[in-house]
SEVO-13087 format. One record per residue (C-alpha): residue in one letter; z, y, x negated. Coordinates in steps of 0.05 Angstrom, whole numbers, plus 5000, padded with zeros to 4 digits. Each point is the difference from the previous one (the first is absolute). Example, Ala and Ser with C-alpha at 12.3 -4.5 7.8 and 13.67 -1.06 7.14 Angstrom:
SEVO-13087
A515649104754
S498750694973
//
This chain:
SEVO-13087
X303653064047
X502850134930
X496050494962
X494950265068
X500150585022
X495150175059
X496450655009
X496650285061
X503250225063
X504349335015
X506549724979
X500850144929
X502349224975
X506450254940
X497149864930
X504449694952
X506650215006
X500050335056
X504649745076
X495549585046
X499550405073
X500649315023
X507650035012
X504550544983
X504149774950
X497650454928
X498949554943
X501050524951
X496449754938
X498450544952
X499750565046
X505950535032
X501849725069
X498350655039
X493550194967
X494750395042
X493549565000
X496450694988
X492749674983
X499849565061
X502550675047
X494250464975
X495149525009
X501750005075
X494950395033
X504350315053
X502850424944
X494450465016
X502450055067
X507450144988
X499650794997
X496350095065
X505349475033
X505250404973
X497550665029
X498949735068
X507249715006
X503150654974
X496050435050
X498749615071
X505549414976
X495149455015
X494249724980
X493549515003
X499149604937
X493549724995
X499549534941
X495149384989
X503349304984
X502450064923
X501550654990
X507550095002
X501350305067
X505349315007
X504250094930
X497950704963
X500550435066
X507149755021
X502150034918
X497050664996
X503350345069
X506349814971
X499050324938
X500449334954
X493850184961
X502650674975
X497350465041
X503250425073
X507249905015
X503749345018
X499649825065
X502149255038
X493249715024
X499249545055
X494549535003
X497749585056
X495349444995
X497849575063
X502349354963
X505149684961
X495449704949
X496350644983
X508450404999
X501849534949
X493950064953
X499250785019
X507550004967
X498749584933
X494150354980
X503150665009
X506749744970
X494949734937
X496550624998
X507550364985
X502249474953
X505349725049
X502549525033
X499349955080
X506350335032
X500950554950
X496050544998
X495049705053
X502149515048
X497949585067
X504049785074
X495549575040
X503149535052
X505349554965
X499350284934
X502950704968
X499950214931
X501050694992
X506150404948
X503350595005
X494750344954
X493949705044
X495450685014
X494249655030
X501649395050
X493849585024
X501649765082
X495849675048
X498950345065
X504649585039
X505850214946
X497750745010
X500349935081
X507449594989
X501950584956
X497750585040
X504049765062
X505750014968
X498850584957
X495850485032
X499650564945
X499349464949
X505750374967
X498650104913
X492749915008
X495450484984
X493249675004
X495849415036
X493749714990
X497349545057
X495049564959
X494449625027
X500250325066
X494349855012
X499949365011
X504250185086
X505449574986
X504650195069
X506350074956
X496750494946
X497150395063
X506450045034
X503850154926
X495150554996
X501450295072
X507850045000
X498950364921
X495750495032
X505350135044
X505650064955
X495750474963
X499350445062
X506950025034
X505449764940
X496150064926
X494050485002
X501049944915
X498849225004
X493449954964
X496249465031
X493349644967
X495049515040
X496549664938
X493949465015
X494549824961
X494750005065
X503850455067
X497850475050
X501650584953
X498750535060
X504749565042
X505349964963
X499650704979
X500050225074
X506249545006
X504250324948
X498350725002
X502949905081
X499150685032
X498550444934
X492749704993
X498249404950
X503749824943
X497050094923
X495449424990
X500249864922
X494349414968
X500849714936
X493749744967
X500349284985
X497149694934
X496949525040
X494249474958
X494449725044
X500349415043
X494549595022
X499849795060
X496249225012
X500149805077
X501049284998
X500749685073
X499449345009
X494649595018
X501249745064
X503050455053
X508049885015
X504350095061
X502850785006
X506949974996
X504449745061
X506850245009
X502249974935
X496249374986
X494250014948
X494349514998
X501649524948
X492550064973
X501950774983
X504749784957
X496649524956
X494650424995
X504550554981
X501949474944
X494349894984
X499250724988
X504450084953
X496949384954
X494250384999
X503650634978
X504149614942
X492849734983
X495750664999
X506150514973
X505250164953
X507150155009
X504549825058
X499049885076
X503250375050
X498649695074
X502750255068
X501849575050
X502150135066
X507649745003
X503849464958
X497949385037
X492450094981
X502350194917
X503049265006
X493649655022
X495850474956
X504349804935
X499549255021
X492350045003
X500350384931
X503349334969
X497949924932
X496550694983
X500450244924
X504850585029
X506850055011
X500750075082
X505550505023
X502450255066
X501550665022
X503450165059
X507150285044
X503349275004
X498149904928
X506249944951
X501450684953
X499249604940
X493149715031
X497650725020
X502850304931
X496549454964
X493650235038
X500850734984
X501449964924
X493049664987
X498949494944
X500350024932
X494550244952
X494549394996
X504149575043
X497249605060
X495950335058
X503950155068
X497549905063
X506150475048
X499149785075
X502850575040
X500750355063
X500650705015
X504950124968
X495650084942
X496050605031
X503250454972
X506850214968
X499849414945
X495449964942
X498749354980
X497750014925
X494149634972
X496150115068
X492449964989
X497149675063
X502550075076
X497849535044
X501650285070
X500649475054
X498850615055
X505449765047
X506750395003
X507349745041
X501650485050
X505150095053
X498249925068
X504650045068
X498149635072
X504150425045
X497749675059
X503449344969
X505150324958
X497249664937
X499450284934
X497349794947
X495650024942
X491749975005
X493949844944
X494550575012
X494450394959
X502850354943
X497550865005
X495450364954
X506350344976
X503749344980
X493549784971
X499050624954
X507649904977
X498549304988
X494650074958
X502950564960
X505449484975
X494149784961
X499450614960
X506450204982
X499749764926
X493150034990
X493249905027
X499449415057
X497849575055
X501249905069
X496849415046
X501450175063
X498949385043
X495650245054
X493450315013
X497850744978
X497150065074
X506949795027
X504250504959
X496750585043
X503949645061
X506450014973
X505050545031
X500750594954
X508050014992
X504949485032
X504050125063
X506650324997
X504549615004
X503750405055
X494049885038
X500149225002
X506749774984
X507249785029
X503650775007
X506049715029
X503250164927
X496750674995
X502750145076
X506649924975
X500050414941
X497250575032
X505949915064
X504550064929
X496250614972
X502150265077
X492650135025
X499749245040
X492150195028
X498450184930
X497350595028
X501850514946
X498449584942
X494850294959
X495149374998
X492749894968
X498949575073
X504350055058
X502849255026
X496749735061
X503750105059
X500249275020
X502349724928
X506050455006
X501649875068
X499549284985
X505050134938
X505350375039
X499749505055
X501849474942
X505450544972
X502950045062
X501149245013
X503049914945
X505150655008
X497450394942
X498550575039
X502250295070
X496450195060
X496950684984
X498149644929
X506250264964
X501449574932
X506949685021
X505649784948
X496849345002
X494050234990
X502450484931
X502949324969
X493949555014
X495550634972
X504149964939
X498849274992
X494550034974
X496449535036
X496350015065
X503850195060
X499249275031
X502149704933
X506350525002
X502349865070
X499449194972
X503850144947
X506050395036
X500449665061
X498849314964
X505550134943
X505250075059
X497449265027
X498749654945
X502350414933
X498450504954
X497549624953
X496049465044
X496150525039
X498150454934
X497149384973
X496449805059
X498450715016
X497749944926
X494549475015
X497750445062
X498550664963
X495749674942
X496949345031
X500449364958
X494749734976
X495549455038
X501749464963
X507950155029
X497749735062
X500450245071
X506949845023
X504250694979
X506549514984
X496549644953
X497050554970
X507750304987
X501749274974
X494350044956
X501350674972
X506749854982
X498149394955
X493450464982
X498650154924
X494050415009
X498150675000
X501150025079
X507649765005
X501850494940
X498250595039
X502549705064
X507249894963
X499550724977
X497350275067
X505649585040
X506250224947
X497550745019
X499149895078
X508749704998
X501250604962
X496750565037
X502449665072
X507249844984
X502650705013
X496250025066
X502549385028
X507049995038
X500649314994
X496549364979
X498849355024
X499849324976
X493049584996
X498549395039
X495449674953
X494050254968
X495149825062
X504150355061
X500250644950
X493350054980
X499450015069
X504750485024
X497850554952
X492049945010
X502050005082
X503750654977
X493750274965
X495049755038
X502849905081
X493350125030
X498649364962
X503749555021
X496249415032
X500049475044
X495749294986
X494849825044
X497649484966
X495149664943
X502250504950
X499150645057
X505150525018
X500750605033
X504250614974
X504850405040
X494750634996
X494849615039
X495249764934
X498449254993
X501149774932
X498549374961
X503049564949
X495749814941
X499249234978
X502449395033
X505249984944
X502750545019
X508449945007
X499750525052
X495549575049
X505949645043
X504350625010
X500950275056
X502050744986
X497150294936
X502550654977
X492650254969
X501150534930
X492850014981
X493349955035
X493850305003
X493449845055
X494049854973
X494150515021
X497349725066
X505549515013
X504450005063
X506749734969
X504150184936
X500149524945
X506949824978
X501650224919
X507449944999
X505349775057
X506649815012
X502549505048
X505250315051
X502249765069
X499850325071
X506750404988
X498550224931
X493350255034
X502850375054
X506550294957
X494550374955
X494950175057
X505050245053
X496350635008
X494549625024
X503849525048
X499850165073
X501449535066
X498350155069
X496349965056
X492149954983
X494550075048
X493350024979
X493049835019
X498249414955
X493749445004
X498150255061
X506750145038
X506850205009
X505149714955
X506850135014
X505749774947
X506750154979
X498849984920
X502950134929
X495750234944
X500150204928
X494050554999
X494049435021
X503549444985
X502849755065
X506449644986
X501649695088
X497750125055
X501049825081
X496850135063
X502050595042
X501349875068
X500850825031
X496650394953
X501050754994
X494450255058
X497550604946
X498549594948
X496249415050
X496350675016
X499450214932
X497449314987
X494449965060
X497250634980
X499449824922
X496749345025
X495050395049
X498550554940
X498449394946
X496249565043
X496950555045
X499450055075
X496649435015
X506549745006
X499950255074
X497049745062
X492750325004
X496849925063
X492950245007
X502650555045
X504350154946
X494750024943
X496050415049
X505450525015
X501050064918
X492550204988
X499650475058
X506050244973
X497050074927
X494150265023
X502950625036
X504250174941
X494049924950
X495150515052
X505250485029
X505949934945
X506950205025
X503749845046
X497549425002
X502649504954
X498449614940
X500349295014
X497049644930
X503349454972
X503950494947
X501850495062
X503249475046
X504649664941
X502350654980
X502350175077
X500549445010
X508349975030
X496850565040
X494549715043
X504049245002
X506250275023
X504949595036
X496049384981
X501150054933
X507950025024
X499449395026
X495049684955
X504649454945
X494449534981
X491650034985
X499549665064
X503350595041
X495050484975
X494049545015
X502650135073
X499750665000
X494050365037
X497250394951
X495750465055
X506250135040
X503350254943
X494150394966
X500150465071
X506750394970
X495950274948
X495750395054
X500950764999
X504749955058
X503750624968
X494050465005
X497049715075
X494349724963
X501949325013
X497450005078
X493550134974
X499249454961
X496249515045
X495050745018
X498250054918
X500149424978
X498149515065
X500249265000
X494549895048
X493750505003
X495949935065
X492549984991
X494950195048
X499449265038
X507550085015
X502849604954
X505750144961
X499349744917
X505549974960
X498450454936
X501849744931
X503850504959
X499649484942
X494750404950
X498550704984
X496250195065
X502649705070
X495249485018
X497649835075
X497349405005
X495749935067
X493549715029
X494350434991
X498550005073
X507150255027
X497350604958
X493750215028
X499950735023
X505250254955
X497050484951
X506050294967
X503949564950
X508249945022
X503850364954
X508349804994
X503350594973
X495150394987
X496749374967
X493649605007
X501349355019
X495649514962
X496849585051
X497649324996
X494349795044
X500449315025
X494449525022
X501449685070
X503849324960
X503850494957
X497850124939
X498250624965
X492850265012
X501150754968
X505250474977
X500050685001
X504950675006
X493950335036
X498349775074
X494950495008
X495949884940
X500249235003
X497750145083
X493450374966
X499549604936
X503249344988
X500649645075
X492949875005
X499249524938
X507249675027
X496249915068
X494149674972
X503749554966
X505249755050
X496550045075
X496449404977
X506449644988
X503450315060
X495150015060
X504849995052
X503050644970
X497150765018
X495850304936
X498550665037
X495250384952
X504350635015
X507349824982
X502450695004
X497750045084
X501649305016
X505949755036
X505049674956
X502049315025
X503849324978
X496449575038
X493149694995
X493750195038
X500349405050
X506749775021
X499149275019
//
């Protein structure tokens, strides 16, 4: 680095001499610790934008900063709001950044840029690490610091300005940061000057958002110095499996390697690839083995020195880098020496399963938005490349921003914070997108289990120290309620584990993971150690008093049964289990240490898109108490009556939520829920359960067929009709109905007739509208079927000779079917009359022949009718 100085928009890299922004310790070597890195400031080109930004906080006291990736809106705006660069008074500026990683580096540069070290002048709190002074005028946070801070500070008391960076990109915690500031600013601060800076937004949306009910907020844009990038679509060859869950084809990958060969081959400078999470940056850097290129790796579980490394760039005419990197990249960090992007097109997102109470991370299409801020990494410096690794045809497809994540994710955190802010249905938070209803009713049902919040929704004490945990409000109920089992320090560490998952190669089993961790020299243990010391510090005052462990297994256990009791599952066998909330889950491999337990407390799983079960990430093994000490709220015991494979079954039985835990026979059962039972069996299987004689069929469609000509009274007796009423037309059978086999006795006809319109008198008319028997002109009496759309008669043609007019039933024609003497149908018709002129005499010509013995008078319509034959012998 000695001796290079970059120019452009980017990081400025020191030149000789000057402190390295890769740490914050100021190697003073020739130069006045202090200085004012004036040259690299006015080359920012959000300098031009600074008056206008100015103006608009001073007069409406918020603002929309719109300012392309490079520009400054991260390090000059905050420097210049607080007056560092020499010009409008001093002010303390808050920054908030969605991420630790991009905090930290926000805080060097601007600490460079002043000639300091981090914690004077400018300094950074993210979770685990502070350094700020006593002098410290700008302070770089990450949303979930901001939200900690607000809650217990309201008025954010000696602050005069913050900037929401990034926003963006609908991280919940930045939305929610930016709600409860918009309501400080309207019922404690109005002079709080609040700025929502992002390098792509909805501009008109956010400027709605912060003007509230005085009209839109100033929108200021500061032009970027922006050099071209090319854009070569690259995809491969052979199509590859969409993402799954958050699995990606293994094909993408190497052909996303493959990639990036090409790019080392065809251009200069270094690579910058995005990669949808930290497990496919691994395989990509193993399939980039032996590339002229130094391979780095970007991303949140990264160590600092790792992701400082990254950020300082490489020294003049040293070796190529390839950076492998998530989004985390996007935006907020620069990473000098960037020439080429090669952009994967899959992003990490959060994604909740209410119906199974899983939620976890999923792989899907990056947007158009991500995309642009991909590529523009490219052309920070200079002019670049991007290969974006999928069809031009394709990128029309993609969705134009990505989903809020208030829209898709877990809000059982969010829930809480706003029963702290004291609005628990978030209902007067001044949101880009309101939470679904469901996703926060799911979250307070969660809140409330675990005594975080009372009935009406109210944050409870409880609830205030787990919201000040800062952790999720499962992992805070684990951590309180474990430390008084187990220990303080046992459950931080375990609790530890749970909020930042080990890697893969830690194994499944959660104890071993712990046992790992602790003899762990990578990146992953140091931050667990760090992450662990803080948990025992922030939960000793909140605990009255703590337990001793009981070895490493039986805690692990305890304390992800505390997070997780919904979880909690039962084995059924070859690897299966089923969880407490009613979800099947399964264990991975056959080596698997989990496989012969029978109680498994499960921390992490996710289900595969189009799977029925879970699939086991990390578990505990626990026994029955342990189970049902951390479930109780879903343990019951009692009678249970219930219509199951095609019956009553009556038990006594104990259950943790699905898991049934005993059960016996039940000798009396309680009569209401045997009736209860019966009609839940006749409403699933329908009533064909009943006894149907053909009288009974035949009163039904006489039935049906008055209601469907004349309406009311008369009753509606389809299938839907009669299993809604249906406690009203079976009556006292139903009371004395305990099995299938009692309602296959029951007469369904009998018990149809209390339906009639007794009420009204109608009912005695029944048989006179709708008649079972018609009599036809020979004297017979034919049943009519009510079966179809028209009443059908079904009679010889000869009993009809002489009648001209049609029967009508209801004011109905009947549909008649003419019979040949052995019974089978020789015409129909609706018209008697017209088939008397015009269709008997081809029927006559063709049957007499066949039926000699029968009369064929050529004048049906005068003849006699008859049912016998001509000769009687």
């Amino acid at each position: 680095m000695a001796g290079m100085e970059r120019s452009g928009v980017g990081w400025l890299v020191p030149a000789a001499g000057e402190s390295d922004p890769r740490d914050g310790d100021l190697r003073v070597c020739g130069r006045v610790s202090g200085d004012i890195r004036h040259a690299a400031l006015d080359r920012l080109p959000v300098r031009t934008a600074l008056p206008a930004l100015r103006e608009a906080l001073e007069g409406a006291g918020a603002a929309v900063l719109c300012a392309p990736p490079g520009t400054g809106k991260t390090t000059l705006v905050p420097l210049a709001l607080a007056g560092l660069t020499g010009e409008g008074p001093a002010r303390r500026v808050l920054v908030a950044e969605p991420r630790r990683i991009a905090a930290r580096a926000a805080a060097r540069r601007m600490a460079w840029l002043l000639g300091e070290r981090v914690g004077g002048t400018v300094g950074f709190t993210v979770r685990g690490e502070r350094r700020v002074g006593p002098r410290t005028a700008v302070e770089v946070v990450t949303t979930g610091v901001l939200l900690q801070r607000l809650q217990r500070d309201a008025e954010l008391a000696g602050v005069d300005v913050v900037v929401l960076d990034e926003c963006h990109e609908r991280h919940l915690d930045a939305d929610t940061c930016a709600a409860f500031l918009l309501d400080v600013r309207e019922t404690l601060r109005p002079e709080l000057r609040l700025v929502a800076a992002s390098a792509t937004t909805d501009a008109e949306g956010w400027a709605r958002l912060l003007g509230g009910g005085g009209g839109a907020a100033p929108v200021v844009e500061a032009a970027g110095v922006s050099h071209p990038v090319a854009v070569v679509w690259a995809p491969p060859e052979r199509p590859v499996r969409p993402p799954h869950g958050i699995r990606v084809d293994p094909a993408q990958l190497a052909h996303v390697a493959a990639v990036v060969r090409r790019a080392l081959r065809e251009q200069s400078g270094d690579v910058l690839c995005f990669l949808p999470g930290v497990g496919e940056i691994g395989r990509v850097a193993g399939q980039l083995a032996g590339v002229d290129a130094e391979v780095l790796q970007v991303h949140g579980r990264a160590s600092a020195e790792a992701q400082d490394a990254v950020l300082a760039g490489s020294d003049a005419g040293g070796e190529r880098r390839v950076v492998l990197a998530t989004s985390v990249a996007e935006s907020s960090l620069t990473v000098p020496g960037v020439r080429v992007v090669v952009d994967s097109g899959l992003a990490r997102v959060p994604r909740m399963d209410h119906a199974r109470g899983l939620s976890a991370l999923a792989t899907v299409r990056a947007s158009q938005a991500a995309a642009r801020q991909r590529a523009g990494r490219a052309g920070r410096e200079a002019p670049g490349v991007v290969y974006r690794c999928w069809s031009e045809g394709e990128d029309g497809r993609l969705p134009r921003f990505p989903d809020p994540e208030i829209k898709v994710a877990d809000l059982t955190a969010f829930a809480l914070q706003a029963a702290c802010w004291g609005d628990p249905q978030a209902a007067g938070l001044a949101l880009l997108d309101a939470p679904p209803s469901g996703a926060l009713a799911a979250a307070r049902e969660v809140l409330t289990a675990i005594g975080a919040v009372d009935a009406e929704g109210r944050a409870t004490g409880r609830g205030v120290r787990m919201a000040r945990l800062g952790l999720h409000p499962r992992l805070g109920r684990a951590l309180l309620d474990g430390a008084r089992e187990i220990g303080v320090r046992r459950a931080a560490e375990v609790v530890a584990l749970l909020s930042e998952e080990p890697p893969r190669a830690y194994g499944d089993d959660l104890a071993a993971a712990w046992r790992t961790a602790r003899r762990g020299g990578d990146a992953y243990a140091a931050r667990w150690r760090q992450e662990a010391r803080r948990l025992a510090s922030a939960a000793e005052g909140a605990v009255e008093a703590a337990g001793t462990g009981a070895g490493d297994d039986a805690d692990a256990g305890i304390v992800a049964a505390l997070a997780f009791p919904e979880r909690v599952a039962r084995a059924r066998g070859a690897g299966s289990l089923l969880m407490a909330s009613g979800t099947g889950a399964e264990l991975g491999g056959e080596a698997s240490p989990l496989r012969d337990a029978p109680w498994l407390a499960i921390a992490v799983a996710d289900r595969p898109v189009a799977a029925a079960s879970a699939r086991v990430r990390l578990a505990a093994v626990i026994d029955e108490g342990t189970a049902c000490a951390a479930a109780r709220a879903l343990y019951s015991s009692g009678e249970e009556v219930r219509w199951s494979d095609g019956d009553v079954v009556a038990r006594s039985v104990r259950r943790l939520g699905a898991i049934e835990l005993a059960a016996r026979p039940l000798a009396a059962p309680d009569p209401a829920l045997l009736r209860e039972a019966v009609v839940s069996g006749l409403r699933r299987e329908g009533p064909g359960l009943l006894r149907w004689s053909a009288g009974a069929v035949s009163v039904r469609q006489r039935m049906a067929f008055l209601h469907r000509v004349l309406g009311a009274p008369w009753p509606d007796v389809s299938e839907a009709a009669l299993l809604e009423r249906a406690e009203e037309w079976l009556g006292v059978e139903l009371d004395r109905a305990r099995r299938r086999a009692d309602l296959q006795r029951i007469d369904a006809g009998q018990a149809l007739a209390r339906l009639l319109p007794w009420a009204t008198g109608d009912a005695a008319r029944f048989d006179e509208l709708a008649p079972e028997r018609v009599e036809v002109p020979s004297g017979s009496r034919v049943r009519v079927d009510y079966g179809g759309e028209q009443p059908v008669l079904a009679v010889k043609l000869q009993e009809m000779f002489g009648l001209e007019e049609t029967p009508r039933i209801a004011g109905v024609a009947v549909l008649v079917h003419l019979l040949s003497p052995a019974g089978r149908p020789a015409a129909v018709t609706a018209d008697l009359a017209s088939f008397w002129r015009e269709g008997y005499r081809s029927v006559r010509a063709e049957l007499r022949g066949r039926y000699p013995k029968h009369p064929w008078p050529e004048d049906p319509a005068g003849a006699v009718p008859t049912r016998r034959t001509n000769t009687r012998r």
